[in-house]
C-alpha positions in Angstrom: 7.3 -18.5 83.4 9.6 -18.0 85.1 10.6 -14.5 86.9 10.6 -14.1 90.2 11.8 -15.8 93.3 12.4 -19.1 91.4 11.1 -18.8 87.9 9.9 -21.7 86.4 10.7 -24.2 89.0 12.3 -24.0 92.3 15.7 -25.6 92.0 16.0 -26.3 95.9 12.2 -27.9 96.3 11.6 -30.7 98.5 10.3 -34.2 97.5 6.4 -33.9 97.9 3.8 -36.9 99.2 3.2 -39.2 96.9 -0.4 -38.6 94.9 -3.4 -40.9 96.2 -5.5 -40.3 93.2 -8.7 -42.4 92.6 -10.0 -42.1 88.4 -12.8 -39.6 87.1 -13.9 -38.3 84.5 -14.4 -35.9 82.4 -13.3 -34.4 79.0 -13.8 -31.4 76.7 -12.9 -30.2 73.4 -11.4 -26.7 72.7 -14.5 -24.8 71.4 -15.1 -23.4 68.3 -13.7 -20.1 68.8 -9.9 -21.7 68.3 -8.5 -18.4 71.0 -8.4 -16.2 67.5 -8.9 -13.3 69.9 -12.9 -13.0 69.8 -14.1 -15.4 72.6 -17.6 -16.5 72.5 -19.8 -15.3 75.3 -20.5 -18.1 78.1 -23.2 -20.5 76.9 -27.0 -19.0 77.3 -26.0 -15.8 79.3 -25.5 -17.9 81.8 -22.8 -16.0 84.5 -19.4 -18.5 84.8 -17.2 -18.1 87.1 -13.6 -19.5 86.4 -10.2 -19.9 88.6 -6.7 -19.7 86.9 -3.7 -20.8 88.6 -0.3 -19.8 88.0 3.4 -18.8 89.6 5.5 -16.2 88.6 4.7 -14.2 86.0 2.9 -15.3 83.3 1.7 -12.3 81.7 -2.0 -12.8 82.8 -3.2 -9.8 84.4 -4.7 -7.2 81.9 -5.0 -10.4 79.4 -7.8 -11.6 82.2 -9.6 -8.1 82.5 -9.9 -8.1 78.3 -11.3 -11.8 78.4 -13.9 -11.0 81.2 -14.7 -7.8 78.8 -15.4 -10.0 75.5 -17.4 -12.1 77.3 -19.6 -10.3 79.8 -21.2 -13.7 81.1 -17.7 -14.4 82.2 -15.7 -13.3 85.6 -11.9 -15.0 86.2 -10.2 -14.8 89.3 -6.7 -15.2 89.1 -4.9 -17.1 91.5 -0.9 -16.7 91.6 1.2 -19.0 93.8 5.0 -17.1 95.2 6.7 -20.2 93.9 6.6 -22.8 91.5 6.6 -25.2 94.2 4.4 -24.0 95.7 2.1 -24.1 92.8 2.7 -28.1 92.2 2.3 -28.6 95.9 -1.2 -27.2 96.2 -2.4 -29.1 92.1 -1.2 -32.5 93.6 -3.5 -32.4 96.6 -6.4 -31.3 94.7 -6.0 -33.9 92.9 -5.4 -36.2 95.3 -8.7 -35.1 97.0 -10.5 -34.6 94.2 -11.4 -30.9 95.1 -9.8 -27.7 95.0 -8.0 -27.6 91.8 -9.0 -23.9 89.9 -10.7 -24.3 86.6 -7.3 -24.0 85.2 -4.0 -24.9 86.5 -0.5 -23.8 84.7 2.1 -26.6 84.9 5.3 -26.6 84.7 7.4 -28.6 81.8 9.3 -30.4 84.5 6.0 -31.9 86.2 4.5 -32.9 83.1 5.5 -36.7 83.3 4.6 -36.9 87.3 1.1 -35.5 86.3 0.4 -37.7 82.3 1.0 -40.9 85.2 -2.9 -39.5 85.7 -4.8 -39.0 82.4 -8.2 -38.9 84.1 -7.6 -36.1 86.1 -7.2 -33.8 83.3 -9.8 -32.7 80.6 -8.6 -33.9 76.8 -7.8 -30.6 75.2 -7.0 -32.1 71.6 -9.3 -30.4 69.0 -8.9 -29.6 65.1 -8.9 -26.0 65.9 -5.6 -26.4 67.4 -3.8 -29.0 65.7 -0.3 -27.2 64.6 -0.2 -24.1 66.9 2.5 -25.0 69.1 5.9 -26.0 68.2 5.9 -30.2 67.4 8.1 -30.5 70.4 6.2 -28.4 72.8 3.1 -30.4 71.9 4.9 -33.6 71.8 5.4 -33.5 75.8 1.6 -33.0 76.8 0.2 -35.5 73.9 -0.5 -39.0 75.7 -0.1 -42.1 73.4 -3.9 -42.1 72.8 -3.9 -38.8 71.6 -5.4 -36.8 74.4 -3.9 -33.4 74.6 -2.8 -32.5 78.1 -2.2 -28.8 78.2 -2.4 -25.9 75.7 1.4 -24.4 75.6 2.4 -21.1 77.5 5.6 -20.2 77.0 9.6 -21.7 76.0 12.7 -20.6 77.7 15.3 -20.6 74.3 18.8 -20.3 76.2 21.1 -17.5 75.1 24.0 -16.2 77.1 23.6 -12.8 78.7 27.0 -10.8 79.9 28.5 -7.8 81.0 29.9 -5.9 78.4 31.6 -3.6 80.4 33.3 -6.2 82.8 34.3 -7.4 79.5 36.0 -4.7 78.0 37.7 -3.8 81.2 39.3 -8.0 81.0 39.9 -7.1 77.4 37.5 -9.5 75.6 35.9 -8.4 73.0 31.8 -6.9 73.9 30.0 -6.4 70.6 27.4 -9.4 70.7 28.1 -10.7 67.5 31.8 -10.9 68.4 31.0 -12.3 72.3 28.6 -14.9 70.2 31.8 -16.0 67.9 34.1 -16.1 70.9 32.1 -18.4 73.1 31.8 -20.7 70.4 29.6 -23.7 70.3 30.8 -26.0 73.2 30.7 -25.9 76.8 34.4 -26.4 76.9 34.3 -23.2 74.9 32.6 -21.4 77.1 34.9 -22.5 80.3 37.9 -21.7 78.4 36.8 -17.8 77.8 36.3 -18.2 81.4 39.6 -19.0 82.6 41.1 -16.4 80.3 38.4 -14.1 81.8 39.0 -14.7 85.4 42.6 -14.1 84.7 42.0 -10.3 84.3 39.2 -9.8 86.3 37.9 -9.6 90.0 34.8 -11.0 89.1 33.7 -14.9 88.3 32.7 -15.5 85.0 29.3 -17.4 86.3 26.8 -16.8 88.8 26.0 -20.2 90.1 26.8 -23.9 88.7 23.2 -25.0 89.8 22.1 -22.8 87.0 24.8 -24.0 84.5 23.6 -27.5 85.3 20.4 -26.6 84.2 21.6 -25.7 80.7 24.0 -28.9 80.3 21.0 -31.2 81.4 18.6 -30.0 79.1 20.8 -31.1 76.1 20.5 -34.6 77.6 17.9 -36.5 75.9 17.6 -39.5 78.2 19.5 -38.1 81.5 17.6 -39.7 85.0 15.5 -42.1 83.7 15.3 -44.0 80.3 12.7 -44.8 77.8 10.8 -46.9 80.2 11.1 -44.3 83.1 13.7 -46.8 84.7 16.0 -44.4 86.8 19.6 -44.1 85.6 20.5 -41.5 87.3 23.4 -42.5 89.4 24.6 -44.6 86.8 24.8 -42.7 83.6 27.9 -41.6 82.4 26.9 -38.5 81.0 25.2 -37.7 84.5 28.2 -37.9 86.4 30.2 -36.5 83.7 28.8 -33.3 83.3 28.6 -33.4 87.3 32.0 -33.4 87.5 32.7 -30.7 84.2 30.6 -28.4 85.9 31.9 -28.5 89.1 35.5 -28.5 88.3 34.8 -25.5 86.1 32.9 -23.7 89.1 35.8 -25.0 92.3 39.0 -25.9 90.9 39.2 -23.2 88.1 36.9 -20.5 90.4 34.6 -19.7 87.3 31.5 -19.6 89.8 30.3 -16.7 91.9 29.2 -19.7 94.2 25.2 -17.9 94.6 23.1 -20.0 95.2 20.6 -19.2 92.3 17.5 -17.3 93.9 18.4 -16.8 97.1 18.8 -13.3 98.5 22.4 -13.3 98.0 22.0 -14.3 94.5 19.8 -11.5 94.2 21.6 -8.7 95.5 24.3 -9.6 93.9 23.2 -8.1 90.8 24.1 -4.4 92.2 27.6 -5.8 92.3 29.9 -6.7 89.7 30.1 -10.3 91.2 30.0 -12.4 87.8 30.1 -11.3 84.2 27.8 -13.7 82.4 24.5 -16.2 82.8 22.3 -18.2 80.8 19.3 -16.3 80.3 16.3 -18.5 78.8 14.1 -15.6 77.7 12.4 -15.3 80.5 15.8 -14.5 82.8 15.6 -11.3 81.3 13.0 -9.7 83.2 15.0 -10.8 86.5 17.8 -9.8 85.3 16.4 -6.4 84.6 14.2 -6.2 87.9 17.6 -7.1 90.0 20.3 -5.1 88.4 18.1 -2.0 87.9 20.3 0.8 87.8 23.4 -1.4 86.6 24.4 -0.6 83.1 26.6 -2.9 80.8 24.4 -6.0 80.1 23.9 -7.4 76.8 22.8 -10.4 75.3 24.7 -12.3 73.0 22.9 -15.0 70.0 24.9 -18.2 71.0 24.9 -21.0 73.9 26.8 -23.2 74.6 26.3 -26.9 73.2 24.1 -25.8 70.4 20.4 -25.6 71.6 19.2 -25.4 74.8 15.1 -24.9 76.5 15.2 -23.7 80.4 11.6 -24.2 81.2 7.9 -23.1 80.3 4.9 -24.3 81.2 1.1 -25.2 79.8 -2.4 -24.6 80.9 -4.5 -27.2 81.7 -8.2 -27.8 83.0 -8.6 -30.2 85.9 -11.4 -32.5 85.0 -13.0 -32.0 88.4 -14.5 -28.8 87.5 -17.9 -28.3 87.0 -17.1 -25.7 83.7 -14.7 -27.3 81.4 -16.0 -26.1 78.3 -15.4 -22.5 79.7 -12.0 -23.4 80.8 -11.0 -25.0 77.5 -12.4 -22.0 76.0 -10.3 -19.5 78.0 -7.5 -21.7 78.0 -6.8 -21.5 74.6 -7.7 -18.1 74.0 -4.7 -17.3 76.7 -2.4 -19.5 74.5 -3.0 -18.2 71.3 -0.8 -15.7 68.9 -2.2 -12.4 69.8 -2.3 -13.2 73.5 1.3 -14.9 73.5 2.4 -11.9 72.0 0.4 -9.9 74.5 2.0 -11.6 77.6 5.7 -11.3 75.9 5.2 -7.4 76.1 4.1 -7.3 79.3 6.3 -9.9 81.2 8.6 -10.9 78.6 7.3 -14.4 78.4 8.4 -16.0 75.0 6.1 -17.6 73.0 5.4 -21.0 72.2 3.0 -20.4 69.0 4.3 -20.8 65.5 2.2 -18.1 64.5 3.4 -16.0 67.1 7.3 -16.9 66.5 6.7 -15.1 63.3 5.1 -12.1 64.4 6.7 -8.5 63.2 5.8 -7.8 67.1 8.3 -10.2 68.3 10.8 -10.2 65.9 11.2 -6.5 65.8 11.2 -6.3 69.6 14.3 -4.8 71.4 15.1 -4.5 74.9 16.4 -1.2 76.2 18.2 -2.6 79.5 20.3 -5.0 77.6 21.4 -2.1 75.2 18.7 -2.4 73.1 19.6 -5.8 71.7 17.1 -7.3 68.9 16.0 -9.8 72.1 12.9 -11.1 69.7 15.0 -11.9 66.9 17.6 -13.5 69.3 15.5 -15.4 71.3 13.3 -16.9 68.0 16.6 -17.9 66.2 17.6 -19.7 69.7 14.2 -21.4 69.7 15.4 -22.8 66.2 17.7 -24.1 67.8 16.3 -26.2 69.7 15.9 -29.7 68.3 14.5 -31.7 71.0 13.5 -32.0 74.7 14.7 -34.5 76.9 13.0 -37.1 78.6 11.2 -36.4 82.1 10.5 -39.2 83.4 7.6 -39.4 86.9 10.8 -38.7 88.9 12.7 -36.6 87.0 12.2 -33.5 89.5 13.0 -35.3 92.2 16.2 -36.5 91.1 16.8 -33.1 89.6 16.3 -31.3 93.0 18.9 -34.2 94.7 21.2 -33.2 92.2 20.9 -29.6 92.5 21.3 -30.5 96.4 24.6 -32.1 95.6 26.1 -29.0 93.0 25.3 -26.8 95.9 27.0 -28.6 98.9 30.3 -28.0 96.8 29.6 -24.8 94.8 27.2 -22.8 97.2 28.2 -24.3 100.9 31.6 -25.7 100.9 30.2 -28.7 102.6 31.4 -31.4 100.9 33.7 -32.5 98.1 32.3 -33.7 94.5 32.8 -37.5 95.3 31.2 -37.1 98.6 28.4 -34.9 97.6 27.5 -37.5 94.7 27.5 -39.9 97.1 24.8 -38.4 99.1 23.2 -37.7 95.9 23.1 -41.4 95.3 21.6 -41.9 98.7 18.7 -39.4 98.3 18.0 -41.1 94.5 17.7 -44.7 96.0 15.7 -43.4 98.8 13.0 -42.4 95.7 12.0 -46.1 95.7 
């Protein structure tokens, strides 16, 4: 969810305590009133008092007030961490402790391995009511081998590439989206070639930051820093240190990268400047995007990215089976996640849906956005989620090792510090040091 100081997840996070979690139970199933937008009232006029915890921007806020309206027995306090961080931070030591967790906690797609390692601390959300609502690969990552169901799905971040039309036109390139979608063509080495041509003619870099063009290139790896088995690879993949070294010969020797450091305040500011000409923008970039270069005129979005398919992120809601009112959480929880309140929360924050119901919505698909010149952003985005074949494995560790690497593209792109080789061999050092 992505859109604020770090969006989904925060790319520069440290490596948390290891969980001390002891078993419990507890399990619910989703209800009766399957989140068609008319919530039953809490049980027996009872008053129920629930927590939801997210980060960023999930679209919650007037989505919260209508719930606590349809069901008067019902109050919801909303509890919003500044970073995603943050917000995995404070769910592991609940859960460690066994207390403090809110009724329902967002997670984040990248911590969903670390946290299925501890089935009994979550509530099984699987139910009839909600069988097929999701997209078979959102599912597919919260669905245990038993069958319990994890989390109910928030949002998806389908990758599209947003530029600068009017950097592009002054470089000569062609700015039309359709065109910019046929000239960066279907690979990466596509994309880096436009790039040098770009940089050629321009003042500008053609990327912001190569921590953020590692994030695409990763995702369209489906078995990157661990395998099957959650053994790590990391360090000895070849397509890990491949794409290390693509990417960051593309952002030093060839000067495509703006060399931001993505969400810092640099990074930020940077958008009042004509500093870079494109990003990837999962759909949730483009809120930031818009909230940073307000004021700035020229961006677009074009329907193409680079290696075919590509998801940055998105998250789930799930209910902590150390509460004392599941049922009312499962309850809420999937009324949050389904069509007419995924469409509700795209409108408000831009957070696209993960609902198959609401990936076909007129709502969606006729929705333009008026800072990107009014590009059809719904149909765009929904025809970039079909894009999307498959996500990759993420494995207990997997954030870990993706923070180290992150570590090591920003010693070279961001800092200067070190040089790929020895960068990657500190990267080596911090993955071994995982245990």
């Amino acid at each position: 969810m992505r859109r604020s100081t770090s969006p989904y997840l925060l790319l520069a996070a440290g490596t948390a305590a290891s969980l001390v979690l002891a078993a419990c139970g507890g399990a619910s199933d989703a209800g009766d009133d399957g989140g068609d937008g008319n919530a039953a009232s809490a049980g027996d006029g009872e008053q129920v008092s629930l927590t939801v915890a997210t980060f960023n921007e999930f679209g919650y806020e007037e989505l919260l007030e209508e719930y606590e309206d349809l069901n008067p027995g019902v109050t919801v306090e909303h509890v919003k961490a500044d970073t995603a961080d943050n917000a995995r931070a404070a769910l592991r030591n609940s859960l460690g402790a066994n207390s403090g967790a809110a009724d329902i906690e967002a997670i984040e797609v990248d911590w969903v391995t670390e946290f299925k390692q501890y089935p009994d601390k979550f509530a099984d959300l699987s139910s009839a009511d909600v069988e097929g609502r999701w997209l078979d690969w959102k599912t597919e990552a919260v669905t245990l081998e038993d069958g319990t169901l994890m989390g109910y799905g928030t949002d998806i971040g389908p990758e599209a590439v947003c530029y600068r039309a009017d950097l592009f036109e002054e470089a000569g390139l062609p700015t039309d989206r359709e065109e910019v979608a046929e000239l960066l063509g279907e690979s990466w080495e596509d994309y880096f070639a436009v790039g040098k041509e770009f940089v050629a003619a321009s003042d500008a870099a053609w990327y912001d930051s190569a921590g953020a063009l590692w994030q695409g290139m990763i995702n369209q790896v489906d078995y990157a820093y661990e395998d099957a088995d959650d053994n790590v690879v990391a360090t000895t993949n070849p397509q890990v240190r491949e794409l290390y070294d693509q990417v960051l010969a593309a952002s030093v020797d060839d000067e495509l990268s703006a060399g931001l450091g993505q969400w810092s305040s640099d990074w930020s500011s940077s958008f009042q400047e004509d500093e870079f000409a494109t990003m990837l923008c999962p759909g949730w970039m483009l809120g930031v995007i818009a909230g940073n270069a307000e004021g700035v005129e020229g961006w677009d979005v074009a329907n193409v990215f680079p290696g075919g398919g590509g998801n940055w992120g998105g998250s789930y809601l799930t209910v902590p089976a150390q509460g004392e009112n599941i049922e009312e959480a499962t309850k809420l929880a999937a009324w949050l996640t389904a069509p007419e309140q995924q469409i509700k929360a795209f409108e408000a924050k831009g957070t696209f849906p993960s609902q198959v119901e609401a990936l076909e919505s007129d709502v969606l698909l006729g929705s333009t956005n008026a800072f990107f010149n009014d590009a059809p952003t719904g149909q765009i985005l929904a025809e970039r989620a079909e894009a999307v074949t498959m996500m990759p494995h993420k494995g207990p560790k997997y954030f870990e090792i993706n923070t180290a690497l992150q570590d090591a593209i920003t010693r070279v792109d961001v800092d200067g510090s070190d040089d790929p080789d020895s960068s990657w061999a500190k990267f080596v050092a911090a993955v071994e040091a995982l245990g």
